[in-house]
N, C-alpha and C positions, 0 to 999 in steps of 0.2 A: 231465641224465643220469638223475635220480630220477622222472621224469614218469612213465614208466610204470607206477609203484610207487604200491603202497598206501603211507596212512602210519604204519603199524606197518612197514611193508616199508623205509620211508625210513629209521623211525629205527634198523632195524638193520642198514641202509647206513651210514648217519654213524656209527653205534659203530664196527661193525668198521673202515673208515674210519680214525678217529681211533686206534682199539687198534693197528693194522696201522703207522701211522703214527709213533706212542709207540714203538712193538717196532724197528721198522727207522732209530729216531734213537738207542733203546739201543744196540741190537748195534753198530752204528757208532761210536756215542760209544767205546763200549768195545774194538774190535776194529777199525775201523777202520784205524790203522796198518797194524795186521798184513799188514791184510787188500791195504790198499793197497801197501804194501811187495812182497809175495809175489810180485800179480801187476803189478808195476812201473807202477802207477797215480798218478797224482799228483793231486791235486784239481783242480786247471786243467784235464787232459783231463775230470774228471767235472764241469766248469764249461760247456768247451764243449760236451759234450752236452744238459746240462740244458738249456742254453740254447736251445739246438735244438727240443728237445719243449719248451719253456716256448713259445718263438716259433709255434709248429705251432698248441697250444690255444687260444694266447693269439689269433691270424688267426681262427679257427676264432669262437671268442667274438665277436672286432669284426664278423666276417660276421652275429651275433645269431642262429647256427642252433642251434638247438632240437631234441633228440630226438623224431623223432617213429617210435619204434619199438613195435611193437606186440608184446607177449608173451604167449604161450599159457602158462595155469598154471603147466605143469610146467619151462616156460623160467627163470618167476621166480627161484626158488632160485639157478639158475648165475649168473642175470645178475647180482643180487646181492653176489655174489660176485666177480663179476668186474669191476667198475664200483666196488666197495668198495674191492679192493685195488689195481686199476690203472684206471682215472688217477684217483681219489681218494687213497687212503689215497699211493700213491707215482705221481705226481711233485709233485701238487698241493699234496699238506697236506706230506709229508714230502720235498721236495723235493733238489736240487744244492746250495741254499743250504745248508738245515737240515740235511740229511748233513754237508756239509763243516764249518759252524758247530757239529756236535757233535763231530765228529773233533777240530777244532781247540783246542775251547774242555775237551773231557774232557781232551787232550791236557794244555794248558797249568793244568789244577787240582794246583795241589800238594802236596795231601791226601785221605784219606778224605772228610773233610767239607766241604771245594770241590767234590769228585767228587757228593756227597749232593746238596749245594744245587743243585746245575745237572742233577741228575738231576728233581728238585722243581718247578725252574722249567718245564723241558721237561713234566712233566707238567700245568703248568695253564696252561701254552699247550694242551697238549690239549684239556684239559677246555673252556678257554676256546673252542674251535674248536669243538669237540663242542655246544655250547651254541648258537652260533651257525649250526653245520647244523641241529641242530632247531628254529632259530626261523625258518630257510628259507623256508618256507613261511607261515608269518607274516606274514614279511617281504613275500613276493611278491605275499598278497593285498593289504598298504597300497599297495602301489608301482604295484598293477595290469601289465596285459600289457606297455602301453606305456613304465611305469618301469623294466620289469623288462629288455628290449630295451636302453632308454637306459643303464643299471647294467651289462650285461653288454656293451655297446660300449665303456662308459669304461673295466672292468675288463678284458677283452679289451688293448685298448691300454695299459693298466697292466701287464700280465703281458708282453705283447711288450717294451716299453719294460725290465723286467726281464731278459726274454729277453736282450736283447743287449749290457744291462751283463755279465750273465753270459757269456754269449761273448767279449765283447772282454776282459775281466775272465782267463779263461780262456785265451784265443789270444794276449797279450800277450807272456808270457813265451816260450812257443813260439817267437813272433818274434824275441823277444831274443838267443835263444840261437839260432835259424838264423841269423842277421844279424849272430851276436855283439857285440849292443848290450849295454851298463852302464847 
């Protein structure tokens, strides 16, 4: 997705990325209920979507296709921009999981200082993440073209294999209750 990009341009693809990331497992963490509640959402349906767009990428990745887009100048900035916060920052790094794993897990802290520590941990998983986009490229040149192909089939297939724990994971319950299964 960053090929086009300089790497100063990459690494502030992976910040914003990760910031976008952090910001959108806050507000959830924290407002999530609400939020879900209002518009009568339940994490199962935001299961089986994720799962969806997880399944989409993840095919996408096992085919091992590669950006091959070519950006004028003044395209940079938007694309930037737009590859930072979708599908990086969300659905990849801050995903259906990590949404719902914040909903649930701020939800069940039952204090200030539970709320702190899982605020804490969520941040260096960022960090951790953030670290690991900038070694990206690193990374890519040990692995070369050909590692890099084999790595992005295995995870491809990793992310799918996610995909549809998250959907059935999700579409279960739905079943239950049209079926009226216990």
């Amino acid at each position: 997705m960053t090929a086009p990009l300089t790497r100063p341009e990459r690494r502030k693809t992976a910040l914003k990325a990760t910031i976008t990331a952090f910001l959108i497992m806050m507000f959830f963490g924290f407002f999530g209920n609400f939020i879900f509640g209002f518009f009568h959402i339940s994490t199962n349906g935001l299961r089986v979507v994720g799962g969806i767009l997880f399944f989409i990428i993840g095919f996408d990745m096992l085919q091992a296709r590669f950006s091959s887009i070519r950006l004028r100048s003044e395209e940079v900035k938007e694309y930037i921009s737009d590859v930072s916060i979708t599908p990086l920052g969300i659905p990849m790094i801050a995903g259906p999981g990590a949404i719902t794993n914040s909903v649930i897990m701020m939800d069940k802290a039952r204090d200030t200082q539970e709320k702190l520590i899982l605020v804490g941990v969520i941040f260096l998983i960022c960090v951790n993440t953030l670290i690991t986009l900038l070694l990206a490229g690193t990374i890519k040149s040990l692995i070369g073209d050909t590692g890099n192909k084999v790595m992005m089939r295995i995870m491809g297939l990793i992310v799918m294999v996610i995909a549809v724990e998250l959907f059935f994971d999700g579409l279960q319950p739905f079943v239950r209750e049209i079926w009226r299964i216990r």
